[in-house]
N, C-alpha and C positions, 0 to 999 in steps of 0.2 A: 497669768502666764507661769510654766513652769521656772525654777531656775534650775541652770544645766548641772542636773544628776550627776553625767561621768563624767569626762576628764578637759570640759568645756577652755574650763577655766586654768588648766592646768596642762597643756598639751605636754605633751613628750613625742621629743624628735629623738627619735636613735640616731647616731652619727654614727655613719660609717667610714673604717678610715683606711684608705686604701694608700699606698708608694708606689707611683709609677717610675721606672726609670728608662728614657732611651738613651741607650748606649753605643755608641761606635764600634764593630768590634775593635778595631784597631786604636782606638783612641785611649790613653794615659789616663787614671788620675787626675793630672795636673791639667792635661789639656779639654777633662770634662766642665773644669772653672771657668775657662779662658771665653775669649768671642769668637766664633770659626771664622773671622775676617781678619786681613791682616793689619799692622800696627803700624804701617807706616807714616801717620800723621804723626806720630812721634817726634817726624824729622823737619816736620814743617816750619819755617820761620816766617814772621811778618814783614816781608818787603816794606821799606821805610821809602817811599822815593820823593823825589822833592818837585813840586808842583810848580809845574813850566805854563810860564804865562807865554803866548807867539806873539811875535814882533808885531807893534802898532797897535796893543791892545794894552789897558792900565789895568794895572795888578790891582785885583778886587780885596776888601775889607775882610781880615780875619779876626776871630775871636775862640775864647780855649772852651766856652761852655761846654761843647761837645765833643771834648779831647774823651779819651777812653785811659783811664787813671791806670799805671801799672800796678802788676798785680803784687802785693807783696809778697816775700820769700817763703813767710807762713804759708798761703795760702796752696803750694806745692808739695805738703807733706801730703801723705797717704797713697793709695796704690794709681796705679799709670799703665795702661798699656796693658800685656801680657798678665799682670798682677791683678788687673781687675778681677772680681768674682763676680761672674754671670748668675752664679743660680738665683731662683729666688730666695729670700730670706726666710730661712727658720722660723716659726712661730707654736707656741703652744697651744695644746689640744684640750680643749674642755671635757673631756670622753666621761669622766663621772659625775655623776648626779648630783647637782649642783657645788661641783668646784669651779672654780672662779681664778684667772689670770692676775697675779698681783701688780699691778705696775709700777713702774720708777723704782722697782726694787736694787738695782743694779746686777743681780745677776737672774739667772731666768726662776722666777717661782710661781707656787701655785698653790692655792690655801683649797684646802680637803674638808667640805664641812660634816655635821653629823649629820642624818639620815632620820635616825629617831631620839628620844627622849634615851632610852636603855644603847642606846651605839658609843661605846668611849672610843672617838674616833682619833684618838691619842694611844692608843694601845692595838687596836689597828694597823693604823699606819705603821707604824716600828716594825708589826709581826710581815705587813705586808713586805715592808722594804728589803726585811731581813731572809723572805724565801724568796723574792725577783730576784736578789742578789746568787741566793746557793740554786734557782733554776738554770744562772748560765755559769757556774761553779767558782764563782767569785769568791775571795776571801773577804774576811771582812779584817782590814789590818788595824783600825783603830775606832772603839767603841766609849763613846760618853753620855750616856743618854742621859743624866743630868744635865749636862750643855746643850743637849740637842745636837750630837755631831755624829757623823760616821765616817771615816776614811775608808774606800774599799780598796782588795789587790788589784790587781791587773785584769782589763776587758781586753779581750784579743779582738780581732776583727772577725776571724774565721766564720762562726754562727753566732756572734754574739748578739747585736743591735742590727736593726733594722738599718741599711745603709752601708752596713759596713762587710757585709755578706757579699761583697764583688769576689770574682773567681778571677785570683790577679796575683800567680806567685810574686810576683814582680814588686808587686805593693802589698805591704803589709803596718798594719797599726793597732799601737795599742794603747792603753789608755787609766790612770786612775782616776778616779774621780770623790767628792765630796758632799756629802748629802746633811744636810741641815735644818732641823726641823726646829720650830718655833710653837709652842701651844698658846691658843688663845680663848681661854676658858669662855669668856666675854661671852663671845660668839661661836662657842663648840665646834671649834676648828684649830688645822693644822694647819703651818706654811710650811710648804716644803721648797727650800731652795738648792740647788743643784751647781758644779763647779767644777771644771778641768784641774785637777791635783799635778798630774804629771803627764806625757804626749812622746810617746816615739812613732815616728813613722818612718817606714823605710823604704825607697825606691832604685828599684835593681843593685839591691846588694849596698846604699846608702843609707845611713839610719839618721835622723834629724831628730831634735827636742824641738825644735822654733815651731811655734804655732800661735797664729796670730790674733788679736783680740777678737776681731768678727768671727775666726773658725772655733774660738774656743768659747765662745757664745753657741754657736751653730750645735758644735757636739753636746754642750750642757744641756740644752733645748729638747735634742734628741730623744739623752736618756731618759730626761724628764715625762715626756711624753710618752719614753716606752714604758716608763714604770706608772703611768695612769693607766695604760692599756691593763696592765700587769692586774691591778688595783681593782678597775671594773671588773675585770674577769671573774675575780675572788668575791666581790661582791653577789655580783648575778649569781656564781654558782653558790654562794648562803642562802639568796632566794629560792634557788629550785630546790634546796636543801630542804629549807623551811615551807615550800609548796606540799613538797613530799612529805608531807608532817600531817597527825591530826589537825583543825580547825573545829574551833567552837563556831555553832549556828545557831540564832534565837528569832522568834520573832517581835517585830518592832518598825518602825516610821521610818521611811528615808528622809533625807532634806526637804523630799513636796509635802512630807506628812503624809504620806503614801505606805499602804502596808506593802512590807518587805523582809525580809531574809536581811538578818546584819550578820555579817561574818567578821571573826577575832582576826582579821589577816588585813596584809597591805594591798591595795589595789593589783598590784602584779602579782602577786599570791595567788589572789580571790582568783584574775583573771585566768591564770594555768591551772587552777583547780577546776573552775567549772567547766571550760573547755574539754578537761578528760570527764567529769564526772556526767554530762549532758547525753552523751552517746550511748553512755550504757544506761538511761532511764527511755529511750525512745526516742528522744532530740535526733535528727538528723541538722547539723548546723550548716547553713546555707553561707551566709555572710559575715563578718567580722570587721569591726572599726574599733582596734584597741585606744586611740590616741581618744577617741568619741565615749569609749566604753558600753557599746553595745554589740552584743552579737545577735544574730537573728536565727532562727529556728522552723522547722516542720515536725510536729507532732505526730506521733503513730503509735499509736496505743497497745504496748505488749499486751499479749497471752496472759492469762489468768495463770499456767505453769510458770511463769517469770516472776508475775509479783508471789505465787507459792515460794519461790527457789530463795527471792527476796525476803521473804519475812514481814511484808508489808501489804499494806493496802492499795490498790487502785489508785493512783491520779485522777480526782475527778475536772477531768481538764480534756476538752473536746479537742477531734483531729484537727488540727491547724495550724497557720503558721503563728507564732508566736516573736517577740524582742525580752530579751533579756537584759537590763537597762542596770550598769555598774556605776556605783557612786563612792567615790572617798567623803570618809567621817571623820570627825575629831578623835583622838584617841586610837590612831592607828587601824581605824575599823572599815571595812567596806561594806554599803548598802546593793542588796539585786532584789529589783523591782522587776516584777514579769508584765507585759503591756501585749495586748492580742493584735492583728493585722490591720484593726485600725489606732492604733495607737493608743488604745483605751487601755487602766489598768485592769488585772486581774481582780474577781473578787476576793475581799479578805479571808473567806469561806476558802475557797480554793488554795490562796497562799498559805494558809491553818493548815490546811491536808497537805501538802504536796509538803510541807516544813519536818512530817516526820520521820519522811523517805529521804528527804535531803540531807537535812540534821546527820542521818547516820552515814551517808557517802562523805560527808566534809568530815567527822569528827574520825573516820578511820586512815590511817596512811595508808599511798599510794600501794604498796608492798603489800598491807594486809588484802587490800581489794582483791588485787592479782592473785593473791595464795587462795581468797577464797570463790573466783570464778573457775579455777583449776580443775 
């Protein structure tokens, strides 16, 4: 039996992360926390009344086992009523590639691992934290990056974070915050922790600092998650960076021992490269299962002025449909084994040929292609 070539063993879920909000029009800020029912249990007392026995009957045996104990004074700290917070709770978003939720941390964090052997994801993160900051023009008021600390200026509400972009002269907030990074060589990772510094909110012309432990979790959380958004985005856009790059192509064995095309790239590399480079060899691409890593194909064999135009020789590879079957290797490397309509490989012969028209669509960039189909 084979073992699974692509990405079997490794699935990848994109998460997608969407903020819904409904809103009232006329409904506050304050009244978006609250419960839309009213609060008048508030006022309720427990009628205490005293158990009447009727004449010519005897007063039956009591006992206190199932008294209901009062409640101690402690127990009526925290919110009541109106002060409740309805929404649900805040939680962090895993969005990049394998970071991971710290727990019992006491304030919100999230450990950032490395990606490959060559990624200092300790220099990274710094560079990343430091343009999410000047993308919503943030100052950065206090820098120690031997402690691992940043103190930034003031987040307005206006465009700043997700959430906080309500259209509400009325209410306005703003916000510093504190970012705190921990390296942890061990494990080629970062923690980044996140922290409410300072809090003005103001409503109709009132400005408030009071913000209370749950809300100043809730905003921490926020940031934190927008600055993972931040973070993937930079990432991805390295990758297509580095897609759009030459790639080395050799031939050699996949994981079945299967002759195959290993490409110098990361499976999401391999995957965006040969997706454009397929079409301009004849491939018409039918189907696609990246998370599976294969895509499937229809063969149609250019004109003899194409491979002229080309510089190469002939595909000796019959009309038909074909799979293109991707595999992650050790060492950063991805294997593409070609398999015909019945699921059989290609011969080694075939994959020999078709390696020296390939070889050259992978080792050129994107750019150069394009300049020379002009």
């Amino acid at each position: 039996m084979f073992k699974a070539n692509g990405k079997g063993n490794a699935v990848r879920l994109v998460l997608s992360v969407a903020t819904v909000a409904v809103l009232a029009a006329c409904s506050s800020p304050q009244e978006r926390k609250m419960a839309n029912r009213g609060f008048e249990y508030e006022d309720a007392r427990l009628e205490g009344r005293a158990f009447l026995v009727p004449a010519g009957l005897n007063t039956p045996a009591f006992n206190s086992s199932f008294d209901i104990p009062a409640l101690p004074e402690s127990s009526r700290d925290g919110a009541l009523g109106a002060k409740v917070d309805v929404r649900p709770p805040a939680q962090l978003l895993t969005v990049v590639p394998g970071s991971q939720v710290v727990a019992n941390a006491g304030e919100p964090t999230m450990a950032f691992y490395a990606l490959s052997t060559s990624q200092s994801v300790e220099r990274d993160t710094w560079a990343f934290l430091m343009n999410f900051l000047a993308q919503y023009k943030v100052t950065t008021e206090k820098l120690d990056q031997q402690a691992g600390v940043l103190q930034t200026g003031w987040f307005d509400n206006t465009k700043a974070l997700d959430g906080w972009s309500e259209e509400d002269d009325d209410f306005v907030i703003r916000q510093r915050y504190q970012f705190t990074l921990r390296n942890d060589p061990q494990r080629h990772a970062v923690n980044m922790s996140v922290r409410v510094l300072d809090h003005e909110e103001t409503v109709d012309g009132e400005t408030s600092k009071e913000l209370t432990p749950a809300d100043a979790q809730r905003y921490a959380t926020r940031a934190l998650n927008q600055f993972s958004l931040y973070y993937d985005k930079q990432l991805k856009s390295r990758e297509q960076h580095k897609a759009n790059d030459g790639m080395g192509l050799e031939l050699g064995l996949d994981n079945n021992e299967l002759s195959a095309w290993i490409v110098d790239g990361s499976f999401d590399q391999v995957w965006r490269r040969l997706n454009q480079v397929l079409p301009a060899y004849g491939f018409t691409i039918k189907d696609t299962q990246q998370s599976l890593g294969w895509i499937d194909v229809e063969y149609d064999e250019p004109g003899s002025e194409f491979w002229k135009a080309k510089g190469s020789e002939p595909f000796k590879l019959d009309e038909d449909k074909y799979r293109f079957q991707l595999g992650e290797m050790a060492g950063g490397k991805t294997s593409i084994t070609l398999f015909d309509k019945d699921k059989k490989p290609v011969s080694s012969g075939v994959i020999s040929q078709m390696y020296i028209s390939l070889s050259e669509a992978f080792a050129k960039g994107l750019a150069d292609q394009a300049a020379k189909t002009e």
